[in-house]
Structures are given as C-alpha cells and as structure tokens.
C-alpha positions in Angstrom: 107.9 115.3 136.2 109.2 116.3 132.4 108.9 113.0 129.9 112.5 113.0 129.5 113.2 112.4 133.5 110.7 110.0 133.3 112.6 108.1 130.4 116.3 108.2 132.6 114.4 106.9 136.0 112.9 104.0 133.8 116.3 103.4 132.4 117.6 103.3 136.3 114.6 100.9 137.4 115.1 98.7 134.9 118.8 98.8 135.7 118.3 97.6 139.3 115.7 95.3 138.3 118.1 93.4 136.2 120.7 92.9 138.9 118.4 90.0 140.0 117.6 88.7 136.5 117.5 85.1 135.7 119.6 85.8 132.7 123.3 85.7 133.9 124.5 88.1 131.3 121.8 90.5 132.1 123.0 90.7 135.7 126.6 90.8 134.8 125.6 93.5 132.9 123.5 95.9 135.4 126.3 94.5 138.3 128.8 96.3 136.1 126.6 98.8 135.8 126.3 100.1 139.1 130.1 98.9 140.2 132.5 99.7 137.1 134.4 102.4 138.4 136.2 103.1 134.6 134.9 102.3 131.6 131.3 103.0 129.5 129.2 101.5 132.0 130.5 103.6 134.8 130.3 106.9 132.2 126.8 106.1 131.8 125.8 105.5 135.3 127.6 109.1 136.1 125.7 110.6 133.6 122.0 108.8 134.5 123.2 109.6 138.1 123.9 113.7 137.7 120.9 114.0 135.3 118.8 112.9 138.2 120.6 114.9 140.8 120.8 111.2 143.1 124.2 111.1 145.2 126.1 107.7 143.7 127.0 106.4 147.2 123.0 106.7 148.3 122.3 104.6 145.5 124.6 101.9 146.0 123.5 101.9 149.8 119.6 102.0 148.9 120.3 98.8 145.9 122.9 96.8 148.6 120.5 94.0 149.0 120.3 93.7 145.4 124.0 93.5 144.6 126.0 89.8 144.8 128.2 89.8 147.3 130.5 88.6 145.0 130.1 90.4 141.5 129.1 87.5 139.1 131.6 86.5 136.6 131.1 87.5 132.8 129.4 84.6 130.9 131.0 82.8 128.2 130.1 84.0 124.8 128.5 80.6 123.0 131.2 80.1 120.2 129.9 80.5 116.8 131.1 79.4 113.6 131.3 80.4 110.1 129.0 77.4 109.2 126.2 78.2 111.9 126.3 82.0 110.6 126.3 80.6 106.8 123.2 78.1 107.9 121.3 81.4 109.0 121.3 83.6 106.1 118.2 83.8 103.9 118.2 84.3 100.9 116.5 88.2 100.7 118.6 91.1 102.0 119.4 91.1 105.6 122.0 92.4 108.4 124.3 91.4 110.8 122.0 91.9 113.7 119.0 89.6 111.8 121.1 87.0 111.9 122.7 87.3 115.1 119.4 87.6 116.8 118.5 84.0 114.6 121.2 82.6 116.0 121.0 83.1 119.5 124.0 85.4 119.1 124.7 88.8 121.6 127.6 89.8 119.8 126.4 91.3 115.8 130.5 91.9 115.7 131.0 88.3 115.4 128.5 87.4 112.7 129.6 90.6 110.6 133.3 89.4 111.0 131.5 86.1 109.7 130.3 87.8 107.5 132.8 89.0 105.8 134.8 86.1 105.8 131.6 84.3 103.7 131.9 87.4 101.4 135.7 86.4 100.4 134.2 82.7 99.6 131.9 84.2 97.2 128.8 83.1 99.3 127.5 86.4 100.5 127.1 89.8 98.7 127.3 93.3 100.1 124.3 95.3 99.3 125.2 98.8 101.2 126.7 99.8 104.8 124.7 97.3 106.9 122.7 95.4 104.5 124.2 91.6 103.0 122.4 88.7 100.7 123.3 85.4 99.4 125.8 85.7 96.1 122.9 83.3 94.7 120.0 84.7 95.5 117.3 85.6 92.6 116.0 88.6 94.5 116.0 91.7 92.9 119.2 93.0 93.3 118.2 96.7 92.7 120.0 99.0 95.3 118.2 99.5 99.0 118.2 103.4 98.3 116.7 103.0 94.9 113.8 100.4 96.0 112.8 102.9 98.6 112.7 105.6 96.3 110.4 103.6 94.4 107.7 103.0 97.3 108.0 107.0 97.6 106.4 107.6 93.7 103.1 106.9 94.5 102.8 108.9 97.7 104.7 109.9 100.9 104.8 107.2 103.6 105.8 106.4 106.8 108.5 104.1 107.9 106.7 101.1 108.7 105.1 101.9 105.3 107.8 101.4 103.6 108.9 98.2 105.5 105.7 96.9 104.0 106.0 98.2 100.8 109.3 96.1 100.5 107.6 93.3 101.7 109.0 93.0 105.4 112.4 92.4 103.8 114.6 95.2 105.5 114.0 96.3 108.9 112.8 99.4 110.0 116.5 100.4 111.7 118.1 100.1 107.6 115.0 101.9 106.2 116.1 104.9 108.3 119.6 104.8 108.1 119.1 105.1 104.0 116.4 107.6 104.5 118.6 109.6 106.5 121.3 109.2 103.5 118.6 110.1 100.4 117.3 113.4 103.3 120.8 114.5 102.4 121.5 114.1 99.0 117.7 116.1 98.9 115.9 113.5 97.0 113.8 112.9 99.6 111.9 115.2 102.7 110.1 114.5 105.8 107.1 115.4 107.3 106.5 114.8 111.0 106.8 110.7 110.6 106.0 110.4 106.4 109.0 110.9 104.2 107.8 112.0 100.2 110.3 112.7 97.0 111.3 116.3 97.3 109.7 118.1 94.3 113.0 118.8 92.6 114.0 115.2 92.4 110.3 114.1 92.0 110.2 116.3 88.8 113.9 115.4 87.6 113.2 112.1 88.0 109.6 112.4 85.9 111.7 114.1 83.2 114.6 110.6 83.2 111.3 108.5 83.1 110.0 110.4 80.2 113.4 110.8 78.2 113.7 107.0 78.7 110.2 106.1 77.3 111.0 108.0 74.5 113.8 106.5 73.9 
C-alpha cells in the first residue's frame, strides 16, 4: 500500500474511533463527520471516501454500531473573557493558538478577537501576522524575521534549531511561516530540512555589517 493511502486510511480509523470518544466535542465532531450531508465535513469525507475507492453507504452500514442513534448535540463553547485571555499572555512573543491551548480554549478565533480588543487598550503589541507580546514587556523587541536571520549567520539549521536558538520562544508552526516569507524575498534557501542565508544576501549583508563598523 503507497504511504500516502496509508496516511488517508489512518485519518478514516481515527475518524471512527472518535465517534465513541469520551470527549463530547470529539464525537460531535467525527458524528458530523460521517453524517453532514453539506458542509466541510461532508466535502472531506467525499474526498477521504473517493481517494480510497470505499462506496459511502458501505461505510455508514459497516460503522452503524458506532453511530448514536440520535446524533449528539454540539457542546457549548466554555465562555471566555477578555480578562481570562489577558491573565494568559506572557510576557515573550506568542500566538493566538499558545494561548488558546493555555486556556483550555478550542476556538484560537476567539482569543485573537481578544486579542485584538487588548491591542486597542494598549496592553498587547503586534509583532507580525500571527505573532503578539505584552506592550510592556522588556524582551527584545527586534522583528521575528530579523532574529531568525540572525540564528542563520553562524551556519544553516534546521527548524527545531532555530526554535532553540530563540530560546523556545516561538513555535515551530511561526518559524516556518517567516521562513517561508524570507525563502521568498531570497534572503534565505533550503536544503532538504536546514534553511542557510542565500549567498547574495549573506554577502550584502557582510558588506551593511562592515560599512556600519566603519562607520
């Protein structure tokens, strides 16, 4: 069986392993799964479905002893305020989903709308797309895309590398969105799973360095 037929009939296991989960949002979740007839979850099950070649009805009739005979009803989300979110945030960079996931949140829409809302009280900064700290935080405030680029100047590295490098403070998800922005502007290239300065930028930016010693 190819790896990648392998990955969808995992994805399809796990699906019907989670219509009996003890998690209630879980199994709302895989019982919309495999009943939705419009909507995302019944576009993905089509598509898991035809990739597999497996009939829809055969696999509603092999999982029927799985499947409530009433659908569950969707949980409550847990309301959460602007003072639990404003609790949570540390005071190094972070994102939306960090702090959701400290929280106890599912939806990262709610803290970023938070968030925001924080950011107009002057108690949280922006740093890029995804990325926030506290407006009174000491950290070093030097721009995500810029720090990374530093970790790059003494060698190339990997991605957890570069996590490290910045001290654990960004996750690995950030690291790679920013990667993928510097890959474009051609500052920096990849190689297999290590990213390095590409040599134009690596040699522009010796000659900044050097223009700036001397002042």
């Amino acid at each position: 069986m190819q790896p990648e037929y392998r990955l969808l009939m995992s994805v399809l296991s796990l699906a019907v392993e989670d219509l009996t989960s003890s998690d209630e949002r879980i199994r709302w979740e895989a019982h919309e799964f495999f009943l939705q007839q419009k909507g995302s979850w019944a576009d993905h099950r089509r598509f898991l479905l035809d990739a597999l070649g497996i009939d829809e009805q055969a696999m509603l009739a092999a999982i029927a002893d799985k499947l409530a005979p009433l659908p569950p009803e969707k949980p409550e989300q847990p309301f959460i305020t602007g003072s639990k979110v404003d609790q949570a945030i540390p005071y190094t960079p972070f994102t939306a989903r960090q702090i959701a996931d400290r929280i106890g949140c599912r939806s990262t829409a709610t803290v970023a709308t938070h968030l925001h809302r924080l950011k107009a009280k002057g108690i949280v900064r922006r740093l890029d797309r995804v990325t926030w700290i506290r407006a009174d935080s000491d950290h070093d405030l030097t721009p995500l895309p810029d720090r990374i680029l530093d970790t790059l100047r003494d060698g190339q590295k990997t991605i957890r590398q570069i996590m490290w490098a910045l001290n654990g403070e960004v996750d690995t998800s950030t690291i790679r969105t920013n990667l993928d922005r510097l890959i474009r502007e051609r500052k920096v290239e990849r190689d297999v799973v290590e990213y390095r300065l590409t040599p134009c930028f690596a040699e522009k930016d010796l000659l900044s360095l050097v223009v700036e010693v001397a002042g």
